[in-house]
C-alpha positions in Angstrom: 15.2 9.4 -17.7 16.4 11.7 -15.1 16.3 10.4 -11.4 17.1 13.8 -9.8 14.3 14.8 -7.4 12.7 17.9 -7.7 13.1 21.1 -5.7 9.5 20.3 -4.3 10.3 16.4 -4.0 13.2 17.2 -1.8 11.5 19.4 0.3 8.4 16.9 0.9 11.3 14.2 1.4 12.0 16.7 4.3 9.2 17.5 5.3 7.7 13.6 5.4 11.3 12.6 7.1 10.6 15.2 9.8 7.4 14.2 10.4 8.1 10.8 11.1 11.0 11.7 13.1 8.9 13.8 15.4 5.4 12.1 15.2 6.0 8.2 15.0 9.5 7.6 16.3 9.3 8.7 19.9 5.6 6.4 20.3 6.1 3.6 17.7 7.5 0.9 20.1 4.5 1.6 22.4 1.8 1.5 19.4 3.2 -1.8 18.2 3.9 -3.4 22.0 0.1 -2.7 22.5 -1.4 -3.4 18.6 -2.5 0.1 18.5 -3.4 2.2 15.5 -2.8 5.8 16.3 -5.8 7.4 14.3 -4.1 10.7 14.9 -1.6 10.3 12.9 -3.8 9.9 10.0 -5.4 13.5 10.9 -1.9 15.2 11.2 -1.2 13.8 7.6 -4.4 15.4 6.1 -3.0 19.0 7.7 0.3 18.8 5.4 -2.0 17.4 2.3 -0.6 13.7 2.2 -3.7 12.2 2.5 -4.2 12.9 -1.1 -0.5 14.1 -2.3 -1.1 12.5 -6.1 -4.5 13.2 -6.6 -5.3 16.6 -8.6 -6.3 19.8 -6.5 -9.6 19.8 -8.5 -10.4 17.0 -6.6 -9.1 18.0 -3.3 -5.7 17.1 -3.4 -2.3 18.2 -3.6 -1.8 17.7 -7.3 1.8 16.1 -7.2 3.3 13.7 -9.4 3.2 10.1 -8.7 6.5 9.6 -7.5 5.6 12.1 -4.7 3.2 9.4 -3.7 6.5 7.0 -3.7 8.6 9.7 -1.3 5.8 9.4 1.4 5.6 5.9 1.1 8.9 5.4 1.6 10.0 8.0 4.4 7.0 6.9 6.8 7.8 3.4 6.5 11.3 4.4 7.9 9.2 4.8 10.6 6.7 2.1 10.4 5.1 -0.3 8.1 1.6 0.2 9.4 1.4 4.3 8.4 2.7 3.2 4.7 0.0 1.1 4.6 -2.4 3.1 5.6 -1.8 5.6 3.1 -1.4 3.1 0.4 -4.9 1.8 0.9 -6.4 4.8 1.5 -5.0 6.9 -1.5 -2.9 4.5 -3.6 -6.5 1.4 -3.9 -8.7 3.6 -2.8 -8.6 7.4 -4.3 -6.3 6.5 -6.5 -9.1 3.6 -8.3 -12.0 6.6 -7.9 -9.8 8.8 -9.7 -10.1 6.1 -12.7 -12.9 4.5 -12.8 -15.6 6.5 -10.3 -18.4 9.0 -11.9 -18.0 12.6 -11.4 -21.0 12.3 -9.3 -18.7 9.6 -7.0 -15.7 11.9 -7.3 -17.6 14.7 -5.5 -18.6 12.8 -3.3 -16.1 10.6 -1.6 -12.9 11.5 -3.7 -12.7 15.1 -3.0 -13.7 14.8 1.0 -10.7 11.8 0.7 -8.2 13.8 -0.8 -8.6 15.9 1.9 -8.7 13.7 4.1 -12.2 14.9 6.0 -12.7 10.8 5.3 -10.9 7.6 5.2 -10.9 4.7 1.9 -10.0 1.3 2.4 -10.3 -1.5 -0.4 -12.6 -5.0 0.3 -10.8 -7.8 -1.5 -9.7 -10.8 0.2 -11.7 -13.3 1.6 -11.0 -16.6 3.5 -10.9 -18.6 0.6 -9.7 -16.2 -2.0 -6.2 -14.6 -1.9 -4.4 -14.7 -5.3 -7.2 -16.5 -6.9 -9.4 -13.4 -7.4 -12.1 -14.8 -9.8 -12.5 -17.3 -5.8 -14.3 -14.6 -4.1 -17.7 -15.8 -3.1 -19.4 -12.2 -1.6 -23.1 -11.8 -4.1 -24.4 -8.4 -4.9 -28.2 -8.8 -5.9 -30.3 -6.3 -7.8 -33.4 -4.9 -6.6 -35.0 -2.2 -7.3 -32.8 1.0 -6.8 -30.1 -0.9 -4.7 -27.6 -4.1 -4.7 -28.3 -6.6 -1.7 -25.2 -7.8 -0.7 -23.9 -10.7 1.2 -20.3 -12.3 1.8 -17.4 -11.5 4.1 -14.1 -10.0 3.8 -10.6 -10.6 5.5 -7.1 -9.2 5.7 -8.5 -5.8 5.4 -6.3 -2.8 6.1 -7.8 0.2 8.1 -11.1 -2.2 8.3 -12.3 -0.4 11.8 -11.1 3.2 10.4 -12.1 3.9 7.1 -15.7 5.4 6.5 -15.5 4.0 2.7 -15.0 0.9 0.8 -14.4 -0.4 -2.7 -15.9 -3.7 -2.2 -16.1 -6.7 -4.7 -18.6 -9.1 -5.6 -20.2 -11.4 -7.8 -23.0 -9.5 -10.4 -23.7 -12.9 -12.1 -21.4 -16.2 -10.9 -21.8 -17.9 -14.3 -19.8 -15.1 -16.0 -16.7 -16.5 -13.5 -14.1 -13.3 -13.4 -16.0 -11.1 -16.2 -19.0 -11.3 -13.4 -17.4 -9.6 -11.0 -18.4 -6.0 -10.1 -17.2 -3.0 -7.5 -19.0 -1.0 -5.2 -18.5 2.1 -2.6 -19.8 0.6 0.3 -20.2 3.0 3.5 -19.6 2.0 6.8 -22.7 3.1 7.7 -24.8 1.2 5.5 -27.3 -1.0 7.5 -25.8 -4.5 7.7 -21.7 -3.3 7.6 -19.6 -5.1 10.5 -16.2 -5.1 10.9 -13.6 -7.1 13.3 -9.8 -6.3 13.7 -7.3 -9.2 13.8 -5.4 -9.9 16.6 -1.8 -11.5 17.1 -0.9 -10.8 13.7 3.4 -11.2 13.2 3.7 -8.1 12.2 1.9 -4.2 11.8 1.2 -4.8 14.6 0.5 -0.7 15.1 -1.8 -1.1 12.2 -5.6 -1.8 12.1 -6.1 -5.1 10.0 -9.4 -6.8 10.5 -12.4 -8.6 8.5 -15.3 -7.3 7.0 -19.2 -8.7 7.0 -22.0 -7.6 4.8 -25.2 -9.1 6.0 -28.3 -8.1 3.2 -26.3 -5.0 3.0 -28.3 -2.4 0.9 -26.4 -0.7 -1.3 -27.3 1.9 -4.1 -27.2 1.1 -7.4 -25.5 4.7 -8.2 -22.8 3.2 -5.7 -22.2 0.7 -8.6 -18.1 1.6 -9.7 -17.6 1.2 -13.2 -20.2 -0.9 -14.9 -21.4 -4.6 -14.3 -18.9 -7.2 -14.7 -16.0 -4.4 -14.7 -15.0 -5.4 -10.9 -11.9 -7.9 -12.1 -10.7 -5.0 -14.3 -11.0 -2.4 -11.5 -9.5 -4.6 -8.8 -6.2 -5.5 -11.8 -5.7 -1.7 -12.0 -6.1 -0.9 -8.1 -3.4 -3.5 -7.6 -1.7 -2.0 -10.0 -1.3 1.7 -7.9 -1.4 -0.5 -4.4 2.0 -2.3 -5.3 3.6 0.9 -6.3 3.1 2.1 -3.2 3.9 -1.3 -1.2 7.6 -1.2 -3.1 7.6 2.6 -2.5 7.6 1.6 1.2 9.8 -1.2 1.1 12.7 1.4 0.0 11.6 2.8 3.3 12.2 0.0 5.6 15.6 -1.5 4.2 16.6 2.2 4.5 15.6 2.1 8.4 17.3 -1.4 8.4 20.6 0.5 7.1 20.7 3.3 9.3 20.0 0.6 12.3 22.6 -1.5 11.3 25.1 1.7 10.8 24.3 3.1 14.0 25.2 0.0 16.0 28.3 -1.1 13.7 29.7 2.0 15.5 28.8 1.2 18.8 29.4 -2.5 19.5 32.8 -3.7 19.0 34.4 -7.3 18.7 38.0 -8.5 18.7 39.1 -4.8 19.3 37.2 -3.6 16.8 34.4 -1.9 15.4 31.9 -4.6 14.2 31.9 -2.5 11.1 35.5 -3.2 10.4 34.4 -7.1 9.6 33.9 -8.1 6.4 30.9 -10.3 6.4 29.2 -7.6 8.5 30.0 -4.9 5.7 28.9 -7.2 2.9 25.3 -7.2 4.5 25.8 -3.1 4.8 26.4 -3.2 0.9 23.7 -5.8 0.3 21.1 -3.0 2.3 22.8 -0.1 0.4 22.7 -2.2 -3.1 19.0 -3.0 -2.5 17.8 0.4 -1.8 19.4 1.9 -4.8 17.9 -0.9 -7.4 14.3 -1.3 -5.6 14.6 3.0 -5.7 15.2 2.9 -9.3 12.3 0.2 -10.4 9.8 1.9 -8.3 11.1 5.6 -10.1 10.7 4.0 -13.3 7.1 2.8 -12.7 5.7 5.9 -11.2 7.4 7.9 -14.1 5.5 6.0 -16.8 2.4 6.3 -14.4 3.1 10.1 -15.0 3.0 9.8 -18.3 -0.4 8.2 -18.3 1.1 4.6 -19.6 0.5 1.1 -18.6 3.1 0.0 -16.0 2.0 -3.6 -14.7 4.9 -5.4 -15.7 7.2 -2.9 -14.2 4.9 -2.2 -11.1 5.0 -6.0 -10.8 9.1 -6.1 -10.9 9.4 -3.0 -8.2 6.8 -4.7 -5.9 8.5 -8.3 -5.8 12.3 -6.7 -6.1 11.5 -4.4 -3.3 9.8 -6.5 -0.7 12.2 -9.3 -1.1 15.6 -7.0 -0.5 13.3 -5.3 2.6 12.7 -8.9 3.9 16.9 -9.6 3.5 17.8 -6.4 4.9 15.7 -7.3 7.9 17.2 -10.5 8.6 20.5 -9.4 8.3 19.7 -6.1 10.3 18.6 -8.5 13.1 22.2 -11.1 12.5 24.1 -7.9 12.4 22.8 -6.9 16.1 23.6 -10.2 17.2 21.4 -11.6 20.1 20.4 -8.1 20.8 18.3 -7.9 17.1 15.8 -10.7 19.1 14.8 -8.1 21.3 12.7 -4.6 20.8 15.3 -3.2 23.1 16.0 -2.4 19.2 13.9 -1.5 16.1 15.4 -4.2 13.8 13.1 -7.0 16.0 9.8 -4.8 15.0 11.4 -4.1 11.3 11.7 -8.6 10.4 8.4 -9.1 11.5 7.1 -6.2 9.3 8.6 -7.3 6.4 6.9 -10.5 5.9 3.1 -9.6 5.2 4.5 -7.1 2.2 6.0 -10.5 0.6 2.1 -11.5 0.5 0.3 -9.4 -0.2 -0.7 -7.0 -3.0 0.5 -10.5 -5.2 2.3 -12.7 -3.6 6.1 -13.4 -4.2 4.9 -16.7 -6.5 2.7 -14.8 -8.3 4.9 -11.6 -9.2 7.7 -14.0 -9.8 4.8 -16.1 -12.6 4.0 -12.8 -13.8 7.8 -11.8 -14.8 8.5 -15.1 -17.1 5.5 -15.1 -18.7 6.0 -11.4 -19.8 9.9 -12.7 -20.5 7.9 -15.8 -22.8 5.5 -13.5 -24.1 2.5 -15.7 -22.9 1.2 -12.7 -21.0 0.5 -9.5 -22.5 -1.3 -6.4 -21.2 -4.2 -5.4 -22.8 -5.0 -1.4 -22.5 -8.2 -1.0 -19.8 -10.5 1.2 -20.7 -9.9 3.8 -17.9 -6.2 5.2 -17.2 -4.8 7.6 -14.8 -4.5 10.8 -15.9 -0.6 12.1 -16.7 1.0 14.2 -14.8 0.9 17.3 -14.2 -2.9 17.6 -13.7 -4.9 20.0 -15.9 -6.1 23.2 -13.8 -9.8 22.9 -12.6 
């Protein structure tokens, strides 16, 4: 397998690095200070074609390869978690699941106007009382007539005050437990859509995080994704893209832990020295540097088989829990490396440990990726082919 990025990889490595060095940098302290999502940035993103970099130009989008989805991931969390996540709801559970499992009829119209991003996706999961436990989620959609009557709430939903369209989950028919689960584009201008961000959140702070309510929402029934009782299936292969994308970005922050660390291993000096010249502070340099490189290589290997149309789960699974948990080290010892100074947001490595926390939550929990790992290692979990893959890479022509 070769790891060598392309000519056009590089240059959107460059092009996504620049971006974030002149678009997010300069007014990130600010956006987070004041919990402010910077809508704009979204916009500037659809100009370059990032709003829909893996999705293919039939529909809209750029037509890369799924590891170009992992470069942007990466280099804008080196600038901040919340613009990774943004892009990995909107394109990588969002577009991304359309791309799969939506109509051509859907495709036309919310994919394509996506991929260009003319409009913004989000994904309705979560709910107070269901996290991990999926098959826990108590929102009802009710058939009548031409339309689905919905009812329940949502929480811990990215992008929840931005996005014009959501893949929302609920219950078809209860008795069926998980199998009676379904999906549905919900519009945020549907009669009975609310939405509420969350405040004081620990971290993302420049991110737009919030709850969603759906009070005898009517929705129609061509808004129906997949078929009746596919929703469990739907939401299994969404997380499937979302994680990617979540360990993509977690390359991104322990490389902006690194290059904080570096920075000020050459500026502040104990004992005569160089802090960089002690040993314990160059073993956390080699634990950032040895953590990039592996979580780079697991995520690589995960996008490649998504490339080549193949079931990646269990190695989505590894990248996502590998990756968060080096980002969340690299963090702590980015802050111990800067001393009593890393308590403050005189310096990025304050805003970079309270970022990495929420990553090592959601999109599967550390427990449950950790569950998922021996029980493919004991071979009491196997993955059964879904009916609806991504397509390979690279995309036929339109």
């Amino acid at each position: 397998m070769n790891f060598n990025l392309t000519e056009e990889q590089e240059l959107l490595k460059k092009t996504v690095r620049s971006f974030t060095d002149k678009e997010i940098l300069p007014y990130i302290d600010e956006w987070d200070r004041n919990h402010h999502f910077e809508t704009g940035i979204l916009k500037k993103l659809a100009n370059l074609g990032l709003m829909g970099v893996c999705i293919p130009e039939a529909y809209g989008g750029s037509g890369m390869d799924y590891n170009s989805l992992a470069i942007v991931c990466e280099e804008l969390e080196r600038g901040d978690t919340a613009f990774r996540t943004a892009v990995s709801v909107h394109t990588g559970l969002n577009s991304l699941t359309l791309l799969q499992w939506g109509s051509e009829a859907q495709k036309q119209k919310y994919l394509i106007p996506q991929a260009k991003g003319e409009k913004v996706g989000a994904f309705g999961l979560t709910e107070p009382g269901a996290g991990s436990d999926v098959a826990g989620i108590g929102t009802t959609a009710v058939k009548k007539g031409s339309h689905y009557i919905l009812n329940g709430q949502k929480t811990w939903i990215s992008l929840c005050d931005v996005a014009d369209h959501f893949i929302v989950f609920a219950y078809t028919d209860k008795s069926k437990k998980h199998r009676g689960i379904s999906a549905f584009i919900v519009e945020r201008t549907m009669p009975g859509f609310t939405s509420k961000a969350i405040k004081g959140k620990l971290g993302i702070r420049a991110g737009n995080t919030g709850e969603l309510f759906f009070d005898h929402l009517k929705v129609p029934k061509e808004n129906l994704l997949g078929e009746e009782g596919e929703g469990f299936k739907i939401a299994m292969s969404a997380l499937d893209n979302g994680r990617f994308t979540v360990a993509a970005g977690a390359c991104g922050l322990i490389m902006a832990c690194l290059e904080a660390s570096v920075k000020y291993c050459h500026e502040r000096k104990t004992f005569g020295s160089e802090i960089g010249r002690h040993q314990l502070v160059q073993q956390m340099i080699a634990k950032m540097e040895a953590g990039c490189q592996m979580s780079r290589l697991l995520v690589f290997r995960a996008g490649e088989l998504k490339n080549q149309g193949k079931r990646n789960t269990r190695e989505t699974s590894l990248a996502k829990w590998q990756a968060c948990d080096f980002a969340s080290e690299a963090a702590n010892d980015a802050v111990q490396i800067h001393g009593a100074y890393g308590c403050s947001d005189e310096y990025p490595v304050e805003r970079y440990l309270r970022n990495s926390k929420a990553p090592v939550i959601y999109e599967g929990t550390r427990e449950i990726h950790t569950i998922m790992q021996a029980e493919y290692v004991l071979g009491y979990r196997t993955d059964k082919l879904l009916n609806h893959t991504l397509p390979a890479w690279p995309f036929e022509s339109s």
